[in-house]
N, CA, C and O atoms as a CHARMM CRD file, in Angstrom:
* protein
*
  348
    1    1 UNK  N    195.62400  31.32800 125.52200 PROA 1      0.00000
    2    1 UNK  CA   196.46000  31.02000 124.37400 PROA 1      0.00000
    3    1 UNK  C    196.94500  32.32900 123.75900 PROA 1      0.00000
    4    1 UNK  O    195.97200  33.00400 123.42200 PROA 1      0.00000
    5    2 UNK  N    198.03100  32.88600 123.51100 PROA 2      0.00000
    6    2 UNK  CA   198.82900  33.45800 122.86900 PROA 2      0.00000
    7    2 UNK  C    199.09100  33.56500 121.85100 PROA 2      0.00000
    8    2 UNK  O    200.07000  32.95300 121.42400 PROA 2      0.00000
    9    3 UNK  N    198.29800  34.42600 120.98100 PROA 3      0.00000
   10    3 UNK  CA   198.33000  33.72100 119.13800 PROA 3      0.00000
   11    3 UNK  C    199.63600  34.83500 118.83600 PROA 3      0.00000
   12    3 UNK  O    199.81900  35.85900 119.49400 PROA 3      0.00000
   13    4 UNK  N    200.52100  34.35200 117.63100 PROA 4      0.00000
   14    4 UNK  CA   201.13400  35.11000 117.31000 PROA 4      0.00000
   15    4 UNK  C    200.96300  36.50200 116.38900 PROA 4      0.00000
   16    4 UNK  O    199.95400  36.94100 115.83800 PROA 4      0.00000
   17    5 UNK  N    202.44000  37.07100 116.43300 PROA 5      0.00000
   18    5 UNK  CA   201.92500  38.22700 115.78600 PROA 5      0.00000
   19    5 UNK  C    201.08500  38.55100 114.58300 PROA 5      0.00000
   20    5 UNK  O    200.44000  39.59300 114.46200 PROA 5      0.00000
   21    6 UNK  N    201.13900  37.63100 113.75200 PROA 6      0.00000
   22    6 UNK  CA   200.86300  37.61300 112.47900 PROA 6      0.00000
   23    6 UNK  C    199.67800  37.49600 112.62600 PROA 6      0.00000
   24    6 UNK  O    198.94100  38.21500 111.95300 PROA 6      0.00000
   25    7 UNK  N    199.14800  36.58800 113.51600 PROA 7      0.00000
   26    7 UNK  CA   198.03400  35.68200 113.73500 PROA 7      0.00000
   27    7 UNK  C    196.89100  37.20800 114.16900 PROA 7      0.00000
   28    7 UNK  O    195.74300  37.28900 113.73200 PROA 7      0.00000
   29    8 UNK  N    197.54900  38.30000 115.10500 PROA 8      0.00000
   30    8 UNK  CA   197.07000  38.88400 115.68500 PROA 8      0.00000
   31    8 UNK  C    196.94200  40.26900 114.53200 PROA 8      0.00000
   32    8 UNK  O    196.02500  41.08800 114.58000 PROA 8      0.00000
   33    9 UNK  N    197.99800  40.29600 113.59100 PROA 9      0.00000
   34    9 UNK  CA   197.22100  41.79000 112.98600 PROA 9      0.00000
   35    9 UNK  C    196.65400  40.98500 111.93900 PROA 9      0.00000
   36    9 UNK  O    195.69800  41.69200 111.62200 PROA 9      0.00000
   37   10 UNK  N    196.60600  39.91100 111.14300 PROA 10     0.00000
   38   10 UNK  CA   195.49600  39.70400 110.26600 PROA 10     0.00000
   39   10 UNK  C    193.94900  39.91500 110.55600 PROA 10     0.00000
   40   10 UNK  O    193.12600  40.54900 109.89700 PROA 10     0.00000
   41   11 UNK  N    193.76000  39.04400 111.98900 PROA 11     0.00000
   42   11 UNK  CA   192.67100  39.98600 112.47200 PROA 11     0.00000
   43   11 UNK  C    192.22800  41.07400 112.90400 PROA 11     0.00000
   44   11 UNK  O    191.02300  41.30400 113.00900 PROA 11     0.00000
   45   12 UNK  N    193.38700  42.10100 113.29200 PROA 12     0.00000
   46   12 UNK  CA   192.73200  43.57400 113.23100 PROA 12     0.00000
   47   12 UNK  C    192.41400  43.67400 111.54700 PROA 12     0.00000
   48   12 UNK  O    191.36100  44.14700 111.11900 PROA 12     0.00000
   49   13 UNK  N    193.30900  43.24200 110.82800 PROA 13     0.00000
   50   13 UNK  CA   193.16600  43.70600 109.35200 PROA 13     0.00000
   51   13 UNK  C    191.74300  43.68400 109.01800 PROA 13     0.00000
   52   13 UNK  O    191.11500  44.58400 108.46100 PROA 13     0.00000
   53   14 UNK  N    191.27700  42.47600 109.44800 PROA 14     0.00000
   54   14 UNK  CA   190.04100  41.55000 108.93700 PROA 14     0.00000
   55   14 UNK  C    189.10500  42.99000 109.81900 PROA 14     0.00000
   56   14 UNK  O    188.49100  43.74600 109.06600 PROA 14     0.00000
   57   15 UNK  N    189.06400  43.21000 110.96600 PROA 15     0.00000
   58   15 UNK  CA   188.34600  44.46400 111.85300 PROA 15     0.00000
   59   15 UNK  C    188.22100  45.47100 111.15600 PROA 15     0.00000
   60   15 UNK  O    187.13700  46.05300 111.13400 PROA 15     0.00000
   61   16 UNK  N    189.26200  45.90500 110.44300 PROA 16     0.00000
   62   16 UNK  CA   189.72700  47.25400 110.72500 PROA 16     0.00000
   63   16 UNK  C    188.61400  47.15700 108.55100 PROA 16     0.00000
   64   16 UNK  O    188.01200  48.01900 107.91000 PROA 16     0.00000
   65   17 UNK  N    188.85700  45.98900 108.33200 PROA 17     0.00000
   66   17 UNK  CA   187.58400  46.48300 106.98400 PROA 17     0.00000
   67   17 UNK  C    186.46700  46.03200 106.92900 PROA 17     0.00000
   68   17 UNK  O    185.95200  46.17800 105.82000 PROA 17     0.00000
   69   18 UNK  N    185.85000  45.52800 107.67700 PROA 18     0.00000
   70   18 UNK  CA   184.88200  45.46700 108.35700 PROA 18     0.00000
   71   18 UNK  C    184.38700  46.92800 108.93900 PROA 18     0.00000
   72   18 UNK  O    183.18600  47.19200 109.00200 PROA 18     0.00000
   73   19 UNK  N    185.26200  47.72500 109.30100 PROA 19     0.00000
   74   19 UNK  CA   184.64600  48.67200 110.05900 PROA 19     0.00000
   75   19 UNK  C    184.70900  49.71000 108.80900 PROA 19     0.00000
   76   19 UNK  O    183.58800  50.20500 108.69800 PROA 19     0.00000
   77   20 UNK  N    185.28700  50.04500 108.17000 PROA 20     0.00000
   78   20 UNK  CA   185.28800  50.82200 106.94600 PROA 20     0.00000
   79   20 UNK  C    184.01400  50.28700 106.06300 PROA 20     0.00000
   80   20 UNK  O    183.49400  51.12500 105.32700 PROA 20     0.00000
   81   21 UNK  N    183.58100  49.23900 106.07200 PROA 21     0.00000
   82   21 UNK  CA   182.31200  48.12300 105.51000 PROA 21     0.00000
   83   21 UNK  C    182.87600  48.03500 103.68100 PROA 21     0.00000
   84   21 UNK  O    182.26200  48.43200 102.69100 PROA 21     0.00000
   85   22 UNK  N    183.96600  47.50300 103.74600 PROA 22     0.00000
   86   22 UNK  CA   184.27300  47.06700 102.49300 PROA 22     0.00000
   87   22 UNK  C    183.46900  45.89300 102.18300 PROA 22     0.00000
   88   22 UNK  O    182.90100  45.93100 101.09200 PROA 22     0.00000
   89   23 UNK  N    183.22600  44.43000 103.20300 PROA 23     0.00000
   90   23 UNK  CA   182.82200  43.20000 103.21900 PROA 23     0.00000
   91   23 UNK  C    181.20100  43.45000 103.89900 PROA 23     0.00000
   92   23 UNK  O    181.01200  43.91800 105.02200 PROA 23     0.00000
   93   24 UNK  N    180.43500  43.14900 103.22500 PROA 24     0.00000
   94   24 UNK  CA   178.85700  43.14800 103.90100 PROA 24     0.00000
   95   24 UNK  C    178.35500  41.77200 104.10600 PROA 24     0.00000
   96   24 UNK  O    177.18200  41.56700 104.41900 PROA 24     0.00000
   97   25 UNK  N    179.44600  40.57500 103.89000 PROA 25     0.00000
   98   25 UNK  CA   178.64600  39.50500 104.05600 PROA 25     0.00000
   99   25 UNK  C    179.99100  37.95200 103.89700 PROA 25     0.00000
  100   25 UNK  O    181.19900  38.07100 103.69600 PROA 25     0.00000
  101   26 UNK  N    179.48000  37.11000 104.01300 PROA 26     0.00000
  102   26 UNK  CA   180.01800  35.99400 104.06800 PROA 26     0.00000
  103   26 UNK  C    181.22800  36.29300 102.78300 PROA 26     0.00000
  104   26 UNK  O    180.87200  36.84500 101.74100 PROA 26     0.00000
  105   27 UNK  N    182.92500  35.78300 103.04300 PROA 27     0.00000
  106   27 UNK  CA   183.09600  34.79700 104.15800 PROA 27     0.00000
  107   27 UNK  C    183.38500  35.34500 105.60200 PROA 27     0.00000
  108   27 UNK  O    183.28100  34.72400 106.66000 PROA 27     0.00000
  109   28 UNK  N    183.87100  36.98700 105.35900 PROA 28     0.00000
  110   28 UNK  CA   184.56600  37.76600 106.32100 PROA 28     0.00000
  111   28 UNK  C    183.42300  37.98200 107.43100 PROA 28     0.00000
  112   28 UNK  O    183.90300  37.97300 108.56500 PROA 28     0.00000
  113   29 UNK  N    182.35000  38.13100 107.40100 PROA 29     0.00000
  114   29 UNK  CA   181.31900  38.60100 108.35400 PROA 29     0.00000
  115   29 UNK  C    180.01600  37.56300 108.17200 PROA 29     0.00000
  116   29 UNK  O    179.75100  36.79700 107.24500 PROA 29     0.00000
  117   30 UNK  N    179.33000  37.83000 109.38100 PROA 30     0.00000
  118   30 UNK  CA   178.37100  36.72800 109.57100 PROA 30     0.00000
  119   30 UNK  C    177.37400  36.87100 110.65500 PROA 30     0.00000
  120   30 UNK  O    177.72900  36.72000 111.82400 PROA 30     0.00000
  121   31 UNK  N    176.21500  37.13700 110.36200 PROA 31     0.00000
  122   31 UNK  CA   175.40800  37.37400 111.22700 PROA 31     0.00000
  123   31 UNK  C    174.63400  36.53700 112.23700 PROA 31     0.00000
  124   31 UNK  O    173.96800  35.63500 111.73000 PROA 31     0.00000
  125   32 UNK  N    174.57700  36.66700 113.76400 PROA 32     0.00000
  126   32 UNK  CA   175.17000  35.93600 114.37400 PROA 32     0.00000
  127   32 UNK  C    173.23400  35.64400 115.12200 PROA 32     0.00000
  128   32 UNK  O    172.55600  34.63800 115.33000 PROA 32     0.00000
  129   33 UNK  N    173.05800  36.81800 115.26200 PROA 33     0.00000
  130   33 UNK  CA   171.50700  36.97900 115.52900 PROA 33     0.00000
  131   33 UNK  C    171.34600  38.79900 115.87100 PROA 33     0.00000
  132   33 UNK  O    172.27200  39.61100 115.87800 PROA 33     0.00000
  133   34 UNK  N    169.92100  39.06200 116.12400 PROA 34     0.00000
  134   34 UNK  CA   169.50100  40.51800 116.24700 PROA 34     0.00000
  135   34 UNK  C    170.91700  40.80000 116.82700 PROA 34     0.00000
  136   34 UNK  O    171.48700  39.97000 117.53500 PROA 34     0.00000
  137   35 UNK  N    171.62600  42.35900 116.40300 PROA 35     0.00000
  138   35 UNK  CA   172.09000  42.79800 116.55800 PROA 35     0.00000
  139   35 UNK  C    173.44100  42.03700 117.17000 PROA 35     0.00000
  140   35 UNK  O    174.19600  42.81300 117.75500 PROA 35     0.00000
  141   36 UNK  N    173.82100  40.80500 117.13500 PROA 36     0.00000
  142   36 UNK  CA   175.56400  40.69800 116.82600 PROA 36     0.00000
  143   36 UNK  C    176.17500  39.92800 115.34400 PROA 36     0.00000
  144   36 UNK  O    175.68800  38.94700 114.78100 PROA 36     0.00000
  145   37 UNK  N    176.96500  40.44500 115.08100 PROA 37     0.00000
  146   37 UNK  CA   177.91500  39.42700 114.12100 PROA 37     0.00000
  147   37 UNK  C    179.44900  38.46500 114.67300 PROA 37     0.00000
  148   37 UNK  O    179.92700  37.99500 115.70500 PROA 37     0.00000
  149   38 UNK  N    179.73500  38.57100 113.32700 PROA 38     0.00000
  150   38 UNK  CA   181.26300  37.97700 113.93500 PROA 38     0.00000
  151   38 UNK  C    181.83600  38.16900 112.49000 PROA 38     0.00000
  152   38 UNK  O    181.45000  37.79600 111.38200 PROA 38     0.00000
  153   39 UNK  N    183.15200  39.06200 113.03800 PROA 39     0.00000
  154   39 UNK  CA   184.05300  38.93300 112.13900 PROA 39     0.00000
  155   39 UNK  C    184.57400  37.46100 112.34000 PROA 39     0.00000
  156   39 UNK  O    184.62400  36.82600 113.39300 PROA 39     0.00000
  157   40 UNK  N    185.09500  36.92600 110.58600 PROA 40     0.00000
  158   40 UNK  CA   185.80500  35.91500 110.72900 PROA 40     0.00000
  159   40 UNK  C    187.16600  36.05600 110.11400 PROA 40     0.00000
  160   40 UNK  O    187.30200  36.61900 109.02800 PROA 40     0.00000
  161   41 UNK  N    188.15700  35.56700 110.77100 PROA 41     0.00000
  162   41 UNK  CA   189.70000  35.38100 110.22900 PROA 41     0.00000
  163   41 UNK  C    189.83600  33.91000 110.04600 PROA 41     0.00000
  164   41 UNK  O    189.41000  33.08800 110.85700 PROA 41     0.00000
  165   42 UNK  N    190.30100  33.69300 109.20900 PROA 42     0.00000
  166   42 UNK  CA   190.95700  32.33800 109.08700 PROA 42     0.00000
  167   42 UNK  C    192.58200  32.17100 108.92600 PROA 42     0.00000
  168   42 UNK  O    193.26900  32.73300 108.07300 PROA 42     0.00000
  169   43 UNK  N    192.99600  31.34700 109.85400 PROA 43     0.00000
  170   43 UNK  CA   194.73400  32.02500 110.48800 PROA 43     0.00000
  171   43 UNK  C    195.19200  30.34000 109.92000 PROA 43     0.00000
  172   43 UNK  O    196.03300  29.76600 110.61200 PROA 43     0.00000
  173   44 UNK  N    194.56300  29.49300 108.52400 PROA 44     0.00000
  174   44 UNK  CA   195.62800  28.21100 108.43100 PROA 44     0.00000
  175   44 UNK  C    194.69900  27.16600 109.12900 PROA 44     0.00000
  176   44 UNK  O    193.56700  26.80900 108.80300 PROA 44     0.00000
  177   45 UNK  N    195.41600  26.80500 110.09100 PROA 45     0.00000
  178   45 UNK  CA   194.42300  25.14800 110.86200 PROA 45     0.00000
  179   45 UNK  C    193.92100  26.15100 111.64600 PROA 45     0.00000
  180   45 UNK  O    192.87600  25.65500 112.06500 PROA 45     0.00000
  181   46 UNK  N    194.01900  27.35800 112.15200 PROA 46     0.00000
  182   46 UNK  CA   192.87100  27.72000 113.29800 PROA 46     0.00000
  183   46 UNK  C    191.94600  28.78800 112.74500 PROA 46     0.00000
  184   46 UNK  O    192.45000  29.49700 111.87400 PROA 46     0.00000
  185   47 UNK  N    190.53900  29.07000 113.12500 PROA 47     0.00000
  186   47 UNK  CA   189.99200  30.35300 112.81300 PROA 47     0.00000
  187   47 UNK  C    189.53500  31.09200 114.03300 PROA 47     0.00000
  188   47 UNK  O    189.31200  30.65200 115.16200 PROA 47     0.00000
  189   48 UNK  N    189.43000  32.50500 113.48700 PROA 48     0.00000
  190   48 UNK  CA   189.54700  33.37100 114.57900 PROA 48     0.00000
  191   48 UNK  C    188.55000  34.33700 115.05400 PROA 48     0.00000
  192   48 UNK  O    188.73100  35.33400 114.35500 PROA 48     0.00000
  193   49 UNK  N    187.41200  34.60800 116.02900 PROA 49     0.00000
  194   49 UNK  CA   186.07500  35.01400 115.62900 PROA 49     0.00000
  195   49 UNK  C    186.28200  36.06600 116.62800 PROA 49     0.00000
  196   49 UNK  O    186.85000  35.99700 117.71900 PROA 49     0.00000
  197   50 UNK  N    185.68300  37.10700 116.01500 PROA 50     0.00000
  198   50 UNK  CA   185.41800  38.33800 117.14900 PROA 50     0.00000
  199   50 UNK  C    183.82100  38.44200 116.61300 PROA 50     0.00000
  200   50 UNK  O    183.33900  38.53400 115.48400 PROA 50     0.00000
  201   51 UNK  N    183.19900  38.38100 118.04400 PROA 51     0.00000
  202   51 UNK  CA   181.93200  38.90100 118.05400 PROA 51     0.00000
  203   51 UNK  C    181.61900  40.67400 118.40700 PROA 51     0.00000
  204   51 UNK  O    182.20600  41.19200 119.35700 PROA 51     0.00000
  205   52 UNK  N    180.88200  41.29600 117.74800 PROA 52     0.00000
  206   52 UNK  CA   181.13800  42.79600 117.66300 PROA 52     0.00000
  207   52 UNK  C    179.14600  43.13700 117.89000 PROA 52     0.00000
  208   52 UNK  O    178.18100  42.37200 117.90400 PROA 52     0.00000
  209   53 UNK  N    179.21900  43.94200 117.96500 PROA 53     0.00000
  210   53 UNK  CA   177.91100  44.71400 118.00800 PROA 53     0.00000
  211   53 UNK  C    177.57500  46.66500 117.38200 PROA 53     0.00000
  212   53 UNK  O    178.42100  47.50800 117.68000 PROA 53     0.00000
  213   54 UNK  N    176.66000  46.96900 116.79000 PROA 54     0.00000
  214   54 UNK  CA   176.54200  48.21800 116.47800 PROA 54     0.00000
  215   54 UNK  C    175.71600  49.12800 117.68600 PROA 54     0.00000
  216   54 UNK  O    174.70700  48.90200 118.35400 PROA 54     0.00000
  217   55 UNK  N    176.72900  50.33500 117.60300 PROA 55     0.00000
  218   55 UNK  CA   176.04300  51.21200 119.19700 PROA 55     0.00000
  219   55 UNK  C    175.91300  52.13200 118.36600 PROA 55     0.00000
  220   55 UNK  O    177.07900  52.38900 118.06600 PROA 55     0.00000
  221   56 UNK  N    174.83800  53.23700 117.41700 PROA 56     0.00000
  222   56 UNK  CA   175.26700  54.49500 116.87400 PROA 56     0.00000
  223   56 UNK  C    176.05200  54.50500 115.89700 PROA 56     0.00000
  224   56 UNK  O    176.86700  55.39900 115.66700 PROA 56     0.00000
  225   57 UNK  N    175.88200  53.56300 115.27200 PROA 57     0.00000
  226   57 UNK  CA   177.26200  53.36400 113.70000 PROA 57     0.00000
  227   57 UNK  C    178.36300  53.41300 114.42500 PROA 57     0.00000
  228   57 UNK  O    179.25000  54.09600 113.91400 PROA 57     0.00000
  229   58 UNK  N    178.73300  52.69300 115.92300 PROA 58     0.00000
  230   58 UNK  CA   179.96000  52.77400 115.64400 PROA 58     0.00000
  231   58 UNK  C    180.25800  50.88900 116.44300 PROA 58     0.00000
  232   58 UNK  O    179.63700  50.20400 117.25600 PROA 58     0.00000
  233   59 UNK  N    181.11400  50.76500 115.89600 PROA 59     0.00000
  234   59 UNK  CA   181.45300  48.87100 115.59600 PROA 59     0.00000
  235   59 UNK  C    181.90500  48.82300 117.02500 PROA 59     0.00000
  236   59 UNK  O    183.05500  49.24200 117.16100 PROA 59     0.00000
  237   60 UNK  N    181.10000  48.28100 118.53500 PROA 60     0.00000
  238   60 UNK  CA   181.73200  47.46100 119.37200 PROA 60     0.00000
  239   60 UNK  C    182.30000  46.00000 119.50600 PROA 60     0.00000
  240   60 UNK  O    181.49000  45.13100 119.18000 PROA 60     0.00000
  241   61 UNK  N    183.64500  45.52200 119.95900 PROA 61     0.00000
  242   61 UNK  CA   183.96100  44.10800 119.76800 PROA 61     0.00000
  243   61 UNK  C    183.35800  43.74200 121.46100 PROA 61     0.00000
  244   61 UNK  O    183.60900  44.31700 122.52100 PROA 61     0.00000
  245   62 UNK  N    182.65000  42.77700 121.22000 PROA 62     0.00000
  246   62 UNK  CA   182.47800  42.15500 122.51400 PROA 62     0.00000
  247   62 UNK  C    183.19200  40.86000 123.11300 PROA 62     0.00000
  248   62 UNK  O    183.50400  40.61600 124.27800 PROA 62     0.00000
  249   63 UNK  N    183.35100  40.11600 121.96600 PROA 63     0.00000
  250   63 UNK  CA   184.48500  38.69700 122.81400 PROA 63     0.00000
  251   63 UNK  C    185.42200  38.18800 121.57300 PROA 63     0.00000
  252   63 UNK  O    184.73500  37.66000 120.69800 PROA 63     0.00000
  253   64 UNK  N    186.31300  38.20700 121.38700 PROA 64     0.00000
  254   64 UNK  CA   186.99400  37.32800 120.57800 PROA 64     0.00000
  255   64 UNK  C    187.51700  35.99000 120.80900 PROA 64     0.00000
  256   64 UNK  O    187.47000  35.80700 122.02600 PROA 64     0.00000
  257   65 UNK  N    187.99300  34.96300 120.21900 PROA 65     0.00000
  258   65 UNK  CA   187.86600  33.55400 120.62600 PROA 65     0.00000
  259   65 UNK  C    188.43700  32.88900 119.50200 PROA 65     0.00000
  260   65 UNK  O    188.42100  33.42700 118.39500 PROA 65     0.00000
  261   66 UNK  N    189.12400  31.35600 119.75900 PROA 66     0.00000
  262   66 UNK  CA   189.83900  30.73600 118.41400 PROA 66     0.00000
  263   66 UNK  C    188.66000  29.51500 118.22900 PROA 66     0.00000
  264   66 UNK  O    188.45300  28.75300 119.17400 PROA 66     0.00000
  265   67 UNK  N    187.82000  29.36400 116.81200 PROA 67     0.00000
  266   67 UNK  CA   187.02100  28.62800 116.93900 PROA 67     0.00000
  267   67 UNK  C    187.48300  27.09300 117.25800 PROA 67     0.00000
  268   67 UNK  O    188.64000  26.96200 116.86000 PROA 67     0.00000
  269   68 UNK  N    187.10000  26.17000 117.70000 PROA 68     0.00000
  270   68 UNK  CA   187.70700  24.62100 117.55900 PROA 68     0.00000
  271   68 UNK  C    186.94200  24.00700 117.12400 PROA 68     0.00000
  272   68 UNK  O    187.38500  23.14000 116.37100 PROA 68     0.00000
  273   69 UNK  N    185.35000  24.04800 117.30300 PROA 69     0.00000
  274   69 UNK  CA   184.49100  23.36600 116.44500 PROA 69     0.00000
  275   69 UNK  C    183.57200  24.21000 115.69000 PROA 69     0.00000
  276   69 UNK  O    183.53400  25.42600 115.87400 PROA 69     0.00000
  277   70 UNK  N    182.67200  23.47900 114.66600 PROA 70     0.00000
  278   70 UNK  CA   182.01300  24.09600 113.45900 PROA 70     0.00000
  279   70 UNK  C    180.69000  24.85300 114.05900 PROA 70     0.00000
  280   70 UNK  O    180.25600  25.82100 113.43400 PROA 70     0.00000
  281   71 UNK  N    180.05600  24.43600 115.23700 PROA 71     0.00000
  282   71 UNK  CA   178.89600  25.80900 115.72400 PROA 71     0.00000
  283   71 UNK  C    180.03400  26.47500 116.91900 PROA 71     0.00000
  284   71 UNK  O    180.91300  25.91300 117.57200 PROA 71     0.00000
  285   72 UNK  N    179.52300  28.10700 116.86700 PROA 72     0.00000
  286   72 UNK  CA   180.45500  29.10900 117.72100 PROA 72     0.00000
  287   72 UNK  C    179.36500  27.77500 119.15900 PROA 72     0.00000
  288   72 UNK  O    178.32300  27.11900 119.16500 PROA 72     0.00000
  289   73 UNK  N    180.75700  28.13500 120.28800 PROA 73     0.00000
  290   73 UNK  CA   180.48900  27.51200 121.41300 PROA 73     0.00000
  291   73 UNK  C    179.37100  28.77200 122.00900 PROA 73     0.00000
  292   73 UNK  O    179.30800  29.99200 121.85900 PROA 73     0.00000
  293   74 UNK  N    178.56000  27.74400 122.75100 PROA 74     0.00000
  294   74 UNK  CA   177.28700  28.53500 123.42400 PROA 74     0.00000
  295   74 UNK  C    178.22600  29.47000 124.65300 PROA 74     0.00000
  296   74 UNK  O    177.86500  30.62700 124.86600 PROA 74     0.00000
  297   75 UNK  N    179.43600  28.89300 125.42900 PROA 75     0.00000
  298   75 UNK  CA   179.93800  29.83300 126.62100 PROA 75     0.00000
  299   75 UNK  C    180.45900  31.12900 125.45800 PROA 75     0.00000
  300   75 UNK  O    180.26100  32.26800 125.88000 PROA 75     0.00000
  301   76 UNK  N    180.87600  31.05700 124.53900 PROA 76     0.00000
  302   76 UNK  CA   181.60900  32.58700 124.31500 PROA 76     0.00000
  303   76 UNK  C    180.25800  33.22500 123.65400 PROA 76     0.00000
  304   76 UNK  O    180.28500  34.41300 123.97400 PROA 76     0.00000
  305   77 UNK  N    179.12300  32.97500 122.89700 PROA 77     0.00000
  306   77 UNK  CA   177.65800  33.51900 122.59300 PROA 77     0.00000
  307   77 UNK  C    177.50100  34.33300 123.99500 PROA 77     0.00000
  308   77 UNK  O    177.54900  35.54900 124.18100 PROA 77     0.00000
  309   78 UNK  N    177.30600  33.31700 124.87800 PROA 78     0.00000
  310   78 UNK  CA   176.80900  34.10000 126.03300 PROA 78     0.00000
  311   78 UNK  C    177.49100  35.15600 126.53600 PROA 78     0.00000
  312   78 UNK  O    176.82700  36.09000 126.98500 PROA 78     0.00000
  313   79 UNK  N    178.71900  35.21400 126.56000 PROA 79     0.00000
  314   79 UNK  CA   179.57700  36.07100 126.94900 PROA 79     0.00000
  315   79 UNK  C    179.58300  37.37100 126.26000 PROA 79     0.00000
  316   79 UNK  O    179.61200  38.47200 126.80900 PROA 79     0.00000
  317   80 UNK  N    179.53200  36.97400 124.21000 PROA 80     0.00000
  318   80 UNK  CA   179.26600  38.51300 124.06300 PROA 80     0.00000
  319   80 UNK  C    177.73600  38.53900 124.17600 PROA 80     0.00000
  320   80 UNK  O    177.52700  38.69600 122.97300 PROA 80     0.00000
  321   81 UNK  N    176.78300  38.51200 124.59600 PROA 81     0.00000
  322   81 UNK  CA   175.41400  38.63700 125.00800 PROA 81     0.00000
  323   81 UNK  C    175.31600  39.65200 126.51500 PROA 81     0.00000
  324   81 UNK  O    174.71300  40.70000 126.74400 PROA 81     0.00000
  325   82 UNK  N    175.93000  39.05300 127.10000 PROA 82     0.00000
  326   82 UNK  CA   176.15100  39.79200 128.75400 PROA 82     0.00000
  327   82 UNK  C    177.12400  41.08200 128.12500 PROA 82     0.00000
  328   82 UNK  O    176.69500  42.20100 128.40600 PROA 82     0.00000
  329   83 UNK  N    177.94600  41.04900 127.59000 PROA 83     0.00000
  330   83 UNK  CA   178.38600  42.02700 127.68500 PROA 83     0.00000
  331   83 UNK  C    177.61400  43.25600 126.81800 PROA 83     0.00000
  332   83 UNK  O    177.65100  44.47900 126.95800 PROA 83     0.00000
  333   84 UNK  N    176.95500  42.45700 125.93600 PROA 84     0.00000
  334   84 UNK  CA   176.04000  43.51900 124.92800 PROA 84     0.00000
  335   84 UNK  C    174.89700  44.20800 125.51400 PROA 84     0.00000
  336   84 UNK  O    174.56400  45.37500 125.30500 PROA 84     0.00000
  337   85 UNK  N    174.40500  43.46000 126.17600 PROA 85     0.00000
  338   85 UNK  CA   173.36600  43.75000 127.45500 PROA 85     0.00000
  339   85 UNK  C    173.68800  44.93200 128.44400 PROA 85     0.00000
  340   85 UNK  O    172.83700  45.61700 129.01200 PROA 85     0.00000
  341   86 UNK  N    175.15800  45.07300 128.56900 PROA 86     0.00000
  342   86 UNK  CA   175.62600  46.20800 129.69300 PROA 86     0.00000
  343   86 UNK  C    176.02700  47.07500 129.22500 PROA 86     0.00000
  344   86 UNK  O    176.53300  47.93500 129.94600 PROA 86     0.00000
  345   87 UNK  N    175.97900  47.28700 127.50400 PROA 87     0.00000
  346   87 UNK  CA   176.13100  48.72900 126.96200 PROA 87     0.00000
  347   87 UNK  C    174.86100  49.57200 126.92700 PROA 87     0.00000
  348   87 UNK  O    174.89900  50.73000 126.51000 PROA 87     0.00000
């Protein structure tokens, strides 16, 4: 899926203060378990989740994804998990 532009820098926006750590907590960020979160965007009827991880103070994104239902789906968990695993 192809989100549009708008769709696409609100969530760097949402990243990019997150990584400066203006937001330490709900609604923008959310801790997901030991060592991942998820930024959250909310783009209208869709929301928008990047799962991220800390390496050395510095903010890795591991999967981003458009949520469709109310628990994050177990295939994209796993996905940033494997990938967190291979840093």
């Amino acid at each position: 899926m192809e989100l549009p532009r708008e769709s696409k820098k609100l969530i760097g926006t949402d990243i990019k203060s997150v990584q400066l750590g203006w937001p330490q907590g709900m609604p923008l960020v959310r801790k997901l378990e030991h060592r991942l979160g998820e930024v959250r965007t909310d783009l209208g009827e869709n929301a928008a989740r990047v799962i991220f991880t800390l390496v050395a103070s510095q903010m890795v994104l591991l999967h981003g994804f458009i949520k469709k239902s109310q628990k994050t789906p177990l295939v994209d968990l796993n996905t940033a998990r494997h990938r967190k695993n291979k840093l």
